[in-house]
Jmol script that loads the backbone (N, CA, C; Angstrom):
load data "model"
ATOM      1  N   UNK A   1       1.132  17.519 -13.100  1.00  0.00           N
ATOM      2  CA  UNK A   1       1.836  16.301 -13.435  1.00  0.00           C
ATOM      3  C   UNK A   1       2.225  15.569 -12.147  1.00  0.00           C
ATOM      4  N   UNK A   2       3.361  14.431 -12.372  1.00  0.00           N
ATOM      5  CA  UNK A   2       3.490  13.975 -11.041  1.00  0.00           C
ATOM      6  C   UNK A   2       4.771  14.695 -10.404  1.00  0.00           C
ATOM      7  N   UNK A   3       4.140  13.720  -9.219  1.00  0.00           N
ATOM      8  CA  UNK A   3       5.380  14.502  -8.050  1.00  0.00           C
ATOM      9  C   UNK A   3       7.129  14.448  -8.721  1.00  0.00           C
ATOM     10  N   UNK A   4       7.751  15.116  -8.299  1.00  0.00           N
ATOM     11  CA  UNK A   4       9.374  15.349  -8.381  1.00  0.00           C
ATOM     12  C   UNK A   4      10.114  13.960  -7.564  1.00  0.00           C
ATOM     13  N   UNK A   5      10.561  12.757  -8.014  1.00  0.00           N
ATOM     14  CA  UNK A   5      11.273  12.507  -7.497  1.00  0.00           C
ATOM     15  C   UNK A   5      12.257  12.796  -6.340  1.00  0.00           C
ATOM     16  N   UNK A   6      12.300  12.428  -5.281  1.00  0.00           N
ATOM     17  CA  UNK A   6      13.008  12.467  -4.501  1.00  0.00           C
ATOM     18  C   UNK A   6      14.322  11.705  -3.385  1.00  0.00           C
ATOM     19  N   UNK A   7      15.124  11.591  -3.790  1.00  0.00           N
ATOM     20  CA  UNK A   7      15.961  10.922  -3.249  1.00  0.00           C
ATOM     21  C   UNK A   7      16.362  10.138  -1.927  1.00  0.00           C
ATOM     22  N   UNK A   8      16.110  10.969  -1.051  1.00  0.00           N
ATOM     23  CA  UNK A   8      15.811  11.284   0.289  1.00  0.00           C
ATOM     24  C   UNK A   8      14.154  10.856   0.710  1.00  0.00           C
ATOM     25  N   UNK A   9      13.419  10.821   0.024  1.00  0.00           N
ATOM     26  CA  UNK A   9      12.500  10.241   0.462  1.00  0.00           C
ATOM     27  C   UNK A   9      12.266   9.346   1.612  1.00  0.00           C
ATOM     28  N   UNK A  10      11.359   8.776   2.868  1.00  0.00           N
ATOM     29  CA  UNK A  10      11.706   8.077   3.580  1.00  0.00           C
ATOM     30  C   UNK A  10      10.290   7.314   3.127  1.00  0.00           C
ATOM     31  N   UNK A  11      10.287   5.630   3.644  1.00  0.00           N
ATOM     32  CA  UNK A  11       9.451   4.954   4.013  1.00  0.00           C
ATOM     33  C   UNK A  11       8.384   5.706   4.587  1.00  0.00           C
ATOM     34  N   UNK A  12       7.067   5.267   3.983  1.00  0.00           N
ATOM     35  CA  UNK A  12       5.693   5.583   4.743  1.00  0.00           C
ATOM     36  C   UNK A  12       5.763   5.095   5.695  1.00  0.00           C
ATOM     37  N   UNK A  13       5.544   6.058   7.088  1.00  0.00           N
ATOM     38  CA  UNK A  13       5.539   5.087   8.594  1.00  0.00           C
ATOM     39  C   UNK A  13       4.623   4.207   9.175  1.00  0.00           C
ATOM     40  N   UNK A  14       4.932   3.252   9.264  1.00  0.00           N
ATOM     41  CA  UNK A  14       4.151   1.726   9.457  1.00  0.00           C
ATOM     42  C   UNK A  14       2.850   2.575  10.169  1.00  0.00           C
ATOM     43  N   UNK A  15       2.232   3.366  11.066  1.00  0.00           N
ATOM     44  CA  UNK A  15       1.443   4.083  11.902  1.00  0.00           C
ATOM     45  C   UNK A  15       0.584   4.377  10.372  1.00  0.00           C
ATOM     46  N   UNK A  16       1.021   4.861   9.890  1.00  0.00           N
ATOM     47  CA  UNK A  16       0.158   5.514   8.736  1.00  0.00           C
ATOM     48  C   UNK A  16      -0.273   4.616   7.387  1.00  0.00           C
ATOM     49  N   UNK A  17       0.199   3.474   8.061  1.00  0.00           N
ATOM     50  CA  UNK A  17      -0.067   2.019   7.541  1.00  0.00           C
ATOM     51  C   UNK A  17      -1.188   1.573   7.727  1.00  0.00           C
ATOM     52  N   UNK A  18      -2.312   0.485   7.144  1.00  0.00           N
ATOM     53  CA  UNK A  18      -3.608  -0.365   7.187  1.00  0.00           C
ATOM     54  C   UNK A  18      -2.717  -1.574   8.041  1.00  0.00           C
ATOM     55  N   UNK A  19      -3.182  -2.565   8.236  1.00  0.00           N
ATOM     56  CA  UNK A  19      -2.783  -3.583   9.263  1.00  0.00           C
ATOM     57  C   UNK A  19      -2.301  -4.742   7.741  1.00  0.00           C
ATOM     58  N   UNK A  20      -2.851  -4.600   7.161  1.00  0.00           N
ATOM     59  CA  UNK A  20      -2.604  -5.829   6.089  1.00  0.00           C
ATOM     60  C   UNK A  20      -1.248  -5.138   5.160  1.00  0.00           C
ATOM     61  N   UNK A  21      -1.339  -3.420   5.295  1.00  0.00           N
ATOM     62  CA  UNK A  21      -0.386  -3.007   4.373  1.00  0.00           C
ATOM     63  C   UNK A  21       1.276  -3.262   5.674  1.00  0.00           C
ATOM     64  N   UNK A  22       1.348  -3.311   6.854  1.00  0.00           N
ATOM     65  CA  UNK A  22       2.096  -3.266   7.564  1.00  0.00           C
ATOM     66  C   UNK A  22       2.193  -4.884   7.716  1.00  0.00           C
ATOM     67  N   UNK A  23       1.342  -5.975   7.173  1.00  0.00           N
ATOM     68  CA  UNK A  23       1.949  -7.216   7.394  1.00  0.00           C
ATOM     69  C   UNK A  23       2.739  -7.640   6.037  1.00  0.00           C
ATOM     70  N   UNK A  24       2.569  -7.020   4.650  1.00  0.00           N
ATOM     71  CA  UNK A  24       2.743  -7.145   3.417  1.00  0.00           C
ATOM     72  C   UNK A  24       4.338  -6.664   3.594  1.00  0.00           C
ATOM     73  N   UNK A  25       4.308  -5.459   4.408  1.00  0.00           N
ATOM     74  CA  UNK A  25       5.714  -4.702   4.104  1.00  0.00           C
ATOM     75  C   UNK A  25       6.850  -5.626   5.606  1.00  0.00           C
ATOM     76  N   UNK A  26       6.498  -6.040   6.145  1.00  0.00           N
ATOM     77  CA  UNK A  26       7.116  -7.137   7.121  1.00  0.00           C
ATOM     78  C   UNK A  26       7.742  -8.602   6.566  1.00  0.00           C
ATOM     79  N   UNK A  27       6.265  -9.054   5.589  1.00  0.00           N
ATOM     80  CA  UNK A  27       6.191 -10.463   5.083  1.00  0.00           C
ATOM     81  C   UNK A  27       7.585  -9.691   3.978  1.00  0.00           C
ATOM     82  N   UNK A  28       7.526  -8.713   3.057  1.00  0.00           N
ATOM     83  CA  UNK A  28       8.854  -8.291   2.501  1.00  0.00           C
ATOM     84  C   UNK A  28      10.216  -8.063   2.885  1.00  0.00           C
ATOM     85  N   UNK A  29      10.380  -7.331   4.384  1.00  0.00           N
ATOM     86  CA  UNK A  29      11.570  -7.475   4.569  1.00  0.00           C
ATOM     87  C   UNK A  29      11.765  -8.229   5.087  1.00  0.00           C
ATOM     88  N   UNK A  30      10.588  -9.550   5.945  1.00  0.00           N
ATOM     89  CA  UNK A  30      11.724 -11.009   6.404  1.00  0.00           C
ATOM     90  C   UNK A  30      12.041 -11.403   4.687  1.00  0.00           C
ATOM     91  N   UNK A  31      11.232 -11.533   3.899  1.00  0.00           N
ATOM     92  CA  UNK A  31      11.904 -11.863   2.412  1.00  0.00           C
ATOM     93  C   UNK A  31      13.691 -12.089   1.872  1.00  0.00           C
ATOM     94  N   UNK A  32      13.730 -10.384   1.784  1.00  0.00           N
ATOM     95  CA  UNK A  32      14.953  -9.772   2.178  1.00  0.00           C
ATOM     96  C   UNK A  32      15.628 -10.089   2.565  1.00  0.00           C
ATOM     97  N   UNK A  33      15.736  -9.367   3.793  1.00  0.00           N
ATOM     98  CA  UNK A  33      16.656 -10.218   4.787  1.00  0.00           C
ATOM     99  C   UNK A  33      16.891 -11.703   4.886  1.00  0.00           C
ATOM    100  N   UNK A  34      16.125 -12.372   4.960  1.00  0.00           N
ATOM    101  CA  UNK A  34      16.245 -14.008   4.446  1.00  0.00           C
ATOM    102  C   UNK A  34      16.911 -14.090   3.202  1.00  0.00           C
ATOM    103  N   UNK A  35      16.875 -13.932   2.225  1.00  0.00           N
ATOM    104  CA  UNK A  35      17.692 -13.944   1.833  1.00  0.00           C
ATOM    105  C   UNK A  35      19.451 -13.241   0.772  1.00  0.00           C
ATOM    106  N   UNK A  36      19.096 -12.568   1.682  1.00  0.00           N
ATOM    107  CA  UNK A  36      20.721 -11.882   1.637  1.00  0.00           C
ATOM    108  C   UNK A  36      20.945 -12.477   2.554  1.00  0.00           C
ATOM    109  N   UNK A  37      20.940 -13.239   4.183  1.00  0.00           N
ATOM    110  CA  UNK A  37      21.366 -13.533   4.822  1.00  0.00           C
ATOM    111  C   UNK A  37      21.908 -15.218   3.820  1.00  0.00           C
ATOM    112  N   UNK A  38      20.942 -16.190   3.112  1.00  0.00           N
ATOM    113  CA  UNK A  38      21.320 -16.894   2.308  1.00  0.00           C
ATOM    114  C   UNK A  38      22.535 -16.594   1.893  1.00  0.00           C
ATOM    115  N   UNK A  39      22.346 -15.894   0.967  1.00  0.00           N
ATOM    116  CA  UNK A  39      23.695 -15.431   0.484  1.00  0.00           C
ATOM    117  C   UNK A  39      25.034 -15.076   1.008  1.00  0.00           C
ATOM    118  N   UNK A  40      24.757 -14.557   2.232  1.00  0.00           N
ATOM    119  CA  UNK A  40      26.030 -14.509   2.771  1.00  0.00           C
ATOM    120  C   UNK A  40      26.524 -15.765   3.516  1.00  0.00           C
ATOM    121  N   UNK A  41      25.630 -16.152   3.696  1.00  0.00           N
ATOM    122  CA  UNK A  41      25.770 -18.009   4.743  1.00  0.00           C
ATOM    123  C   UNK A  41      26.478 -18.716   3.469  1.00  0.00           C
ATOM    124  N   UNK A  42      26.104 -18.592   1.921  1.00  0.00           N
ATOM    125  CA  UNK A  42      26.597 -19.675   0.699  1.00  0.00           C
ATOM    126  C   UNK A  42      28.443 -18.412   0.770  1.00  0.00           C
ATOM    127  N   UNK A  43      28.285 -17.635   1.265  1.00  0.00           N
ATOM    128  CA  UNK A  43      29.624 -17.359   0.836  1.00  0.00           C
ATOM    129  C   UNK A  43      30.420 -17.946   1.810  1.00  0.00           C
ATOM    130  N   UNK A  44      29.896 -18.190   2.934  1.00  0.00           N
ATOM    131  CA  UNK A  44      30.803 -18.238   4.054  1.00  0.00           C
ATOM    132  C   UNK A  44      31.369 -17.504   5.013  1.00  0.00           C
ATOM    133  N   UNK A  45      30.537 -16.287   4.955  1.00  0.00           N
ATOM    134  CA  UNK A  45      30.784 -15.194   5.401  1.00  0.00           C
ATOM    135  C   UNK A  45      30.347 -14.870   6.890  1.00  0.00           C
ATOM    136  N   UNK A  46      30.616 -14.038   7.966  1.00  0.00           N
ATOM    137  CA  UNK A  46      29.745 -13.477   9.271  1.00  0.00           C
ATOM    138  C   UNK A  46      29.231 -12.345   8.667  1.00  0.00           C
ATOM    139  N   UNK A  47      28.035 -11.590   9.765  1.00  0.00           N
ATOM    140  CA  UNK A  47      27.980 -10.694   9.334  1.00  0.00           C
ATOM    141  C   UNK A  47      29.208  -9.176   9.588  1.00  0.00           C
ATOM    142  N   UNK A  48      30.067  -9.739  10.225  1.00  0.00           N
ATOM    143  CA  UNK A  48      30.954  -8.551  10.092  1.00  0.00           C
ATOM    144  C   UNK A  48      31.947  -8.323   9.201  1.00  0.00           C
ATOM    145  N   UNK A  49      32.296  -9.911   8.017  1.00  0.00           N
ATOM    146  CA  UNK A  49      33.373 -10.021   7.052  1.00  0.00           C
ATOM    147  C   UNK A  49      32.076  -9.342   5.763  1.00  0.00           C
ATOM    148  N   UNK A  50      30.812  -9.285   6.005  1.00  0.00           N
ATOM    149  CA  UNK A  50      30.122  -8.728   5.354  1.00  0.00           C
ATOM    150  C   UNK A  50      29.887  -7.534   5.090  1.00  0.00           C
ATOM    151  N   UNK A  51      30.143  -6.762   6.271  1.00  0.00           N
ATOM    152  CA  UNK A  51      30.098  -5.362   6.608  1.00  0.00           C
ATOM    153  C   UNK A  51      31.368  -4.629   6.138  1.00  0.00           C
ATOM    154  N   UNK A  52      32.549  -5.516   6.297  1.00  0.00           N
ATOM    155  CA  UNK A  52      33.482  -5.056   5.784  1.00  0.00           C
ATOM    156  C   UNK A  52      34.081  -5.024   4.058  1.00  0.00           C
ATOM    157  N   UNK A  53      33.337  -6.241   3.575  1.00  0.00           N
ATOM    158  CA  UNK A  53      33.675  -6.241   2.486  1.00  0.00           C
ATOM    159  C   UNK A  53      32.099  -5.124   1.289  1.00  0.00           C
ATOM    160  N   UNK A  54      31.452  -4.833   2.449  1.00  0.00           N
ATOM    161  CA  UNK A  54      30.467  -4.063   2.044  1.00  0.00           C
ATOM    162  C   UNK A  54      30.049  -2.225   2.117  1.00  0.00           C
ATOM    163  N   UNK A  55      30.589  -2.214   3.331  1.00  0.00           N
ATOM    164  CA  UNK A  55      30.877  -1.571   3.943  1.00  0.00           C
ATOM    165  C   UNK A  55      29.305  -0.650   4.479  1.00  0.00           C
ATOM    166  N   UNK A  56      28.639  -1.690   4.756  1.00  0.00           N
ATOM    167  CA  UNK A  56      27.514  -1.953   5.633  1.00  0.00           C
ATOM    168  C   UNK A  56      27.575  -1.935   6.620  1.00  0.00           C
ATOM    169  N   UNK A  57      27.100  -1.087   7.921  1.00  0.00           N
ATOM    170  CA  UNK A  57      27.636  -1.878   9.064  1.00  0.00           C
ATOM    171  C   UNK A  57      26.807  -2.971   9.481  1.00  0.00           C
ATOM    172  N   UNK A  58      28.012  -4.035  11.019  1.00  0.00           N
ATOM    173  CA  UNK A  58      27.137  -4.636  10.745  1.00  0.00           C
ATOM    174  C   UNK A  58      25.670  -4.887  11.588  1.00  0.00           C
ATOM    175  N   UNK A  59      25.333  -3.939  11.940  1.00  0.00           N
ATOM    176  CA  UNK A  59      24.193  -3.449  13.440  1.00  0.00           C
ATOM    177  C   UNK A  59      23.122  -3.615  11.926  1.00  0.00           C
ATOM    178  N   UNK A  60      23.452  -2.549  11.261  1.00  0.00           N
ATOM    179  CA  UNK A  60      22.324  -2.609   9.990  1.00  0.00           C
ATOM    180  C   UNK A  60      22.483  -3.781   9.551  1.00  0.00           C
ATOM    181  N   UNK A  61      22.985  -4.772   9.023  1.00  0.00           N
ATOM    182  CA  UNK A  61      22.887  -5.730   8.227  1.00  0.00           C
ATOM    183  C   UNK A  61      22.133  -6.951   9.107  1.00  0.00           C
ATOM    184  N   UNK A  62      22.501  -6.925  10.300  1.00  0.00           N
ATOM    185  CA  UNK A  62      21.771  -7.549  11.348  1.00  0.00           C
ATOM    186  C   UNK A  62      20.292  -6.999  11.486  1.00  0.00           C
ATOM    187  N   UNK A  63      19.669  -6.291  11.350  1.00  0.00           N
ATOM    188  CA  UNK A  63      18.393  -5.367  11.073  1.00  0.00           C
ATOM    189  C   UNK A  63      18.036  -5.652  10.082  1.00  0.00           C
ATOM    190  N   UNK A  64      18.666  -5.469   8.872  1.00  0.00           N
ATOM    191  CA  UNK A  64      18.441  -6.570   7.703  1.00  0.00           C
ATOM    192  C   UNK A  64      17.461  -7.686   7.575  1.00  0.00           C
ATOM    193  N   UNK A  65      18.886  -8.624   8.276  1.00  0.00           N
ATOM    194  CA  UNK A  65      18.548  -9.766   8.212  1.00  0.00           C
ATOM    195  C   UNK A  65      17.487 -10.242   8.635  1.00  0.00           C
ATOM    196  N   UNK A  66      17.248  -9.637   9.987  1.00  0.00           N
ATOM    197  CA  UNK A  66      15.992 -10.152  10.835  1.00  0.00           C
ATOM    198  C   UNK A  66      14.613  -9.353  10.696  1.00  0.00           C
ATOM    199  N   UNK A  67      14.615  -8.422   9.814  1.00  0.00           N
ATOM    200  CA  UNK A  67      13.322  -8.210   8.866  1.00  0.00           C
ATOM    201  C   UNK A  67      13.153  -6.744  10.005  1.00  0.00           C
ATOM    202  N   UNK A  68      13.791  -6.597  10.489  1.00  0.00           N
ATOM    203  CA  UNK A  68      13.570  -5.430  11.446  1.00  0.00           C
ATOM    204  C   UNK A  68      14.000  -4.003  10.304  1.00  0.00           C
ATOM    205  N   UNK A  69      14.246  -4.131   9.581  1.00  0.00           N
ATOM    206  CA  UNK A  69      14.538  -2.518   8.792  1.00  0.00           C
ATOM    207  C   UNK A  69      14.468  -2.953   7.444  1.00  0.00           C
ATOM    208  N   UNK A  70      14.129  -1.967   6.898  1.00  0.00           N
ATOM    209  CA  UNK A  70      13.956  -2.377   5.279  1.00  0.00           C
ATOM    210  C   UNK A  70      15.448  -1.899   4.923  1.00  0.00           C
ATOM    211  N   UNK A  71      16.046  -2.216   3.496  1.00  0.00           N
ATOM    212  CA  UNK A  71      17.050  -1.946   2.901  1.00  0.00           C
ATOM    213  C   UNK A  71      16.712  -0.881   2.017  1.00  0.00           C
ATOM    214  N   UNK A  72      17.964   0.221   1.925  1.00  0.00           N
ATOM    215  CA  UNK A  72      17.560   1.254   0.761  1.00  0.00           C
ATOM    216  C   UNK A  72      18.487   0.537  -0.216  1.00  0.00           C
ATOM    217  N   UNK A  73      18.134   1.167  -1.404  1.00  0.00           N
ATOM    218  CA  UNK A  73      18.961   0.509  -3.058  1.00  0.00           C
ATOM    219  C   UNK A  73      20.312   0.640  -2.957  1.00  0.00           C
ATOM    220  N   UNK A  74      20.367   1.861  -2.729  1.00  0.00           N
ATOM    221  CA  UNK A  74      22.285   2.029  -2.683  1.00  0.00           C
ATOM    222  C   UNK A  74      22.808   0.712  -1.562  1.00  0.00           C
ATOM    223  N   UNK A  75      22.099   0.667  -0.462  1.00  0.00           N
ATOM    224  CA  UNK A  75      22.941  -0.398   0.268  1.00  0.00           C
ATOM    225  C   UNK A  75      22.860  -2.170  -0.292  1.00  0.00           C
ATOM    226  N   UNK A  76      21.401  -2.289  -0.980  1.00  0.00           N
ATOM    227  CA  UNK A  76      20.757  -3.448  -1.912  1.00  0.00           C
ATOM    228  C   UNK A  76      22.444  -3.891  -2.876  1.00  0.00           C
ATOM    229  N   UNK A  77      22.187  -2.650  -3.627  1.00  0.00           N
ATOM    230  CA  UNK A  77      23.629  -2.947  -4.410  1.00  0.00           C
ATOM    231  C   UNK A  77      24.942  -3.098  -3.614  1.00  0.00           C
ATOM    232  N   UNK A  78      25.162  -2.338  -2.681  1.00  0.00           N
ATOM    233  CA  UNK A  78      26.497  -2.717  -1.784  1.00  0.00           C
ATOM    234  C   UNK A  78      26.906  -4.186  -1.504  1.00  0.00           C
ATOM    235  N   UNK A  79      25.746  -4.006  -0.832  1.00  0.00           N
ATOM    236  CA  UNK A  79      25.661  -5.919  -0.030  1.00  0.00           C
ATOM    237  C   UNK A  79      25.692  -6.845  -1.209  1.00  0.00           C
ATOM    238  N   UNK A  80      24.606  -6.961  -2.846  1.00  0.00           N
ATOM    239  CA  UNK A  80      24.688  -8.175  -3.674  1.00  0.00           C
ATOM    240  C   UNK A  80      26.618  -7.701  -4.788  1.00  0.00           C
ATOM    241  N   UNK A  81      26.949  -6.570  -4.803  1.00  0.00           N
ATOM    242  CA  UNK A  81      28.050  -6.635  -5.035  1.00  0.00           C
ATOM    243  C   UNK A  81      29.371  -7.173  -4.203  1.00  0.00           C
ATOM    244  N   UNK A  82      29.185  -7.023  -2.842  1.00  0.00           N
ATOM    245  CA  UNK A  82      30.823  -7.857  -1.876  1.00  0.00           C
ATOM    246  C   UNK A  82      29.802  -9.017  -2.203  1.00  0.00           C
ATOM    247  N   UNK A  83      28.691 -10.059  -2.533  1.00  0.00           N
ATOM    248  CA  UNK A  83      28.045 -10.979  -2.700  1.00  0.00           C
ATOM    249  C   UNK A  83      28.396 -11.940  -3.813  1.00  0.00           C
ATOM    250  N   UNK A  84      29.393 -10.937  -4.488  1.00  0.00           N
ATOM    251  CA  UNK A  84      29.113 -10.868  -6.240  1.00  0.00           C
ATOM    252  C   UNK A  84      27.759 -11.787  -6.034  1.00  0.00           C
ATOM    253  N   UNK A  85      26.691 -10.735  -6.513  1.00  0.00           N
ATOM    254  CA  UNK A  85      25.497 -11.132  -7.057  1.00  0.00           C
ATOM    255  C   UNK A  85      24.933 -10.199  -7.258  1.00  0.00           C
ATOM    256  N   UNK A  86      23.535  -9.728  -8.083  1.00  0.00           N
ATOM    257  CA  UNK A  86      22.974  -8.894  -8.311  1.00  0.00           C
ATOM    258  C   UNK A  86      21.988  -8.934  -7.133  1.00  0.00           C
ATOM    259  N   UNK A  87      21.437  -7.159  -7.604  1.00  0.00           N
ATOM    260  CA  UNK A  87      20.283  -6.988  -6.546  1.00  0.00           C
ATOM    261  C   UNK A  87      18.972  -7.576  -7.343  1.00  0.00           C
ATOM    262  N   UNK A  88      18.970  -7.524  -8.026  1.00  0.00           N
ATOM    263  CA  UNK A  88      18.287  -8.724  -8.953  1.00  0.00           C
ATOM    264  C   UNK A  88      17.896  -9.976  -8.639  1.00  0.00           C
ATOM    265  N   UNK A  89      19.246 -11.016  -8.416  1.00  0.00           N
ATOM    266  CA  UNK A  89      19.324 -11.860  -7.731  1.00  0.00           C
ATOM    267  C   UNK A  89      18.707 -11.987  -6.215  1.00  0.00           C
ATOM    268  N   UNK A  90      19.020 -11.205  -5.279  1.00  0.00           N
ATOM    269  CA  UNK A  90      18.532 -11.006  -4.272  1.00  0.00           C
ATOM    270  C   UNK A  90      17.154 -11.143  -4.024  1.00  0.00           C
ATOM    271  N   UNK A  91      16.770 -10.139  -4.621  1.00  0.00           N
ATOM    272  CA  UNK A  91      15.177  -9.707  -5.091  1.00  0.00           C
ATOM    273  C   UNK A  91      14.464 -10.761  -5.379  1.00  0.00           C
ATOM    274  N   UNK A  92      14.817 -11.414  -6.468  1.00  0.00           N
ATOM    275  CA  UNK A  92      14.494 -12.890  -6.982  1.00  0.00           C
ATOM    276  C   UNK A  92      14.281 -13.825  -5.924  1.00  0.00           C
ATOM    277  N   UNK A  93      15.318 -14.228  -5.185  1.00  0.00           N
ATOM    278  CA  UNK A  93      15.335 -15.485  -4.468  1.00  0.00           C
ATOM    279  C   UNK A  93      14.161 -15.102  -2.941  1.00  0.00           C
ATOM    280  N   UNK A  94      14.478 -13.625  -2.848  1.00  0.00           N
ATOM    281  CA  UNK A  94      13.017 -13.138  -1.626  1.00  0.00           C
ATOM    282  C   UNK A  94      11.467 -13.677  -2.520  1.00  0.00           C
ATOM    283  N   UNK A  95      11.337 -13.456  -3.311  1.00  0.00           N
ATOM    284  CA  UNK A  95      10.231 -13.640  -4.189  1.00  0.00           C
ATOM    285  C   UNK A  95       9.668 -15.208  -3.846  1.00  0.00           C
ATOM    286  N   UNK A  96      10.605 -15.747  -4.375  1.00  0.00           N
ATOM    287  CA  UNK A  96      10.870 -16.706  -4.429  1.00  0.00           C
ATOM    288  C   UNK A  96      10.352 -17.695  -3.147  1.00  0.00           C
ATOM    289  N   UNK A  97      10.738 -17.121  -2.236  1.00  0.00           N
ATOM    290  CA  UNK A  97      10.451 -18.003  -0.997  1.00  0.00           C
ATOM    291  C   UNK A  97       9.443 -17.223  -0.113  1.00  0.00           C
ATOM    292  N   UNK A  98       9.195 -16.019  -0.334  1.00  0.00           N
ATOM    293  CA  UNK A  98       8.471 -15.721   0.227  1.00  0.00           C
ATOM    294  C   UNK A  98       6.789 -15.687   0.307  1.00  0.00           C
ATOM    295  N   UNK A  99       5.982 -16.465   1.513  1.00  0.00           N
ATOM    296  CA  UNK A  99       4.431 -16.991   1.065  1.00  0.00           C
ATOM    297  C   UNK A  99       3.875 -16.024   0.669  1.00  0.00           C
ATOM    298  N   UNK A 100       2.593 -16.554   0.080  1.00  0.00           N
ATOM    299  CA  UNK A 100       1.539 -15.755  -0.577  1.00  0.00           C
ATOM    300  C   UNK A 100       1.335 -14.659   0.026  1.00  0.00           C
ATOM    301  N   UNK A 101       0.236 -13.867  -0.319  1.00  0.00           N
ATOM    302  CA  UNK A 101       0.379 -12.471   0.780  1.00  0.00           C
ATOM    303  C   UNK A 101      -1.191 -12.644   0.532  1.00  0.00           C
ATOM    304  N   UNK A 102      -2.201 -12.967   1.680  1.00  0.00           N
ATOM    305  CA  UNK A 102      -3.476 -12.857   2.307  1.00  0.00           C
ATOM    306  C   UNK A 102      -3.848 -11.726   1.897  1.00  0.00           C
ATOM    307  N   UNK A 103      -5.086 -11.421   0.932  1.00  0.00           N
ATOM    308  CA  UNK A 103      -5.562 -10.222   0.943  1.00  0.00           C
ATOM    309  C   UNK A 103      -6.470  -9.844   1.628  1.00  0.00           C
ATOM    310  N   UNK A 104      -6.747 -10.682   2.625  1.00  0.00           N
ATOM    311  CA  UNK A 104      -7.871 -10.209   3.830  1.00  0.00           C
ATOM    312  C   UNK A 104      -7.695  -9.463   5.038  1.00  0.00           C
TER     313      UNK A 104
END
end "model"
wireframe off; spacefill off
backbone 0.3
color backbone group
């Protein structure tokens, strides 16, 4: 059957990545990060009244933002809850703005 879920699981390392699968997973977290950073710019927020009301720090949320680290779920929900917004929402509005993805 299939594999056991795992919690702890980490990201496949970009190295063990195709070149198009490592621009797909980039073109996603500037997504991301773009916009949760939205979101925190419509609240009015820095990123450290973010960190605090999130309790994110804010070195990661800055990593975030700038597409340099992907987000795990538990922190997804942290950040769109001090957001009040869903990770849903979040998710959505990356979609949203983010270009096509080249399958070449």
């Amino acid at each position: 059957m299939g594999r056991a879920c795992d919690d702890s699981a980490m990201p496949v390392p970009d190295a063990s990545l195709s070149l198009q699968q490592r621009r797909v997973r980039k073109m996603r977290r500037d997504a991301v990060g773009a916009a949760i950073r939205r979101a925190r710019e419509a609240a009015g927020w820095t990123q450290d009244e973010l960190a605090t009301a999130s309790g994110v720090s804010r070195p990661v949320i800055a990593r975030i933002e700038l597409g340099t680290a992907g987000v795990q779920i538990d922190r997804l929900w942290d950040l769109a809850e001090a957001l009040s917004t869903t990770p849903s929402a979040l998710l959505a509005d990356a979609e949203a703005h983010m270009p096509p993805v080249d399958e070449n």
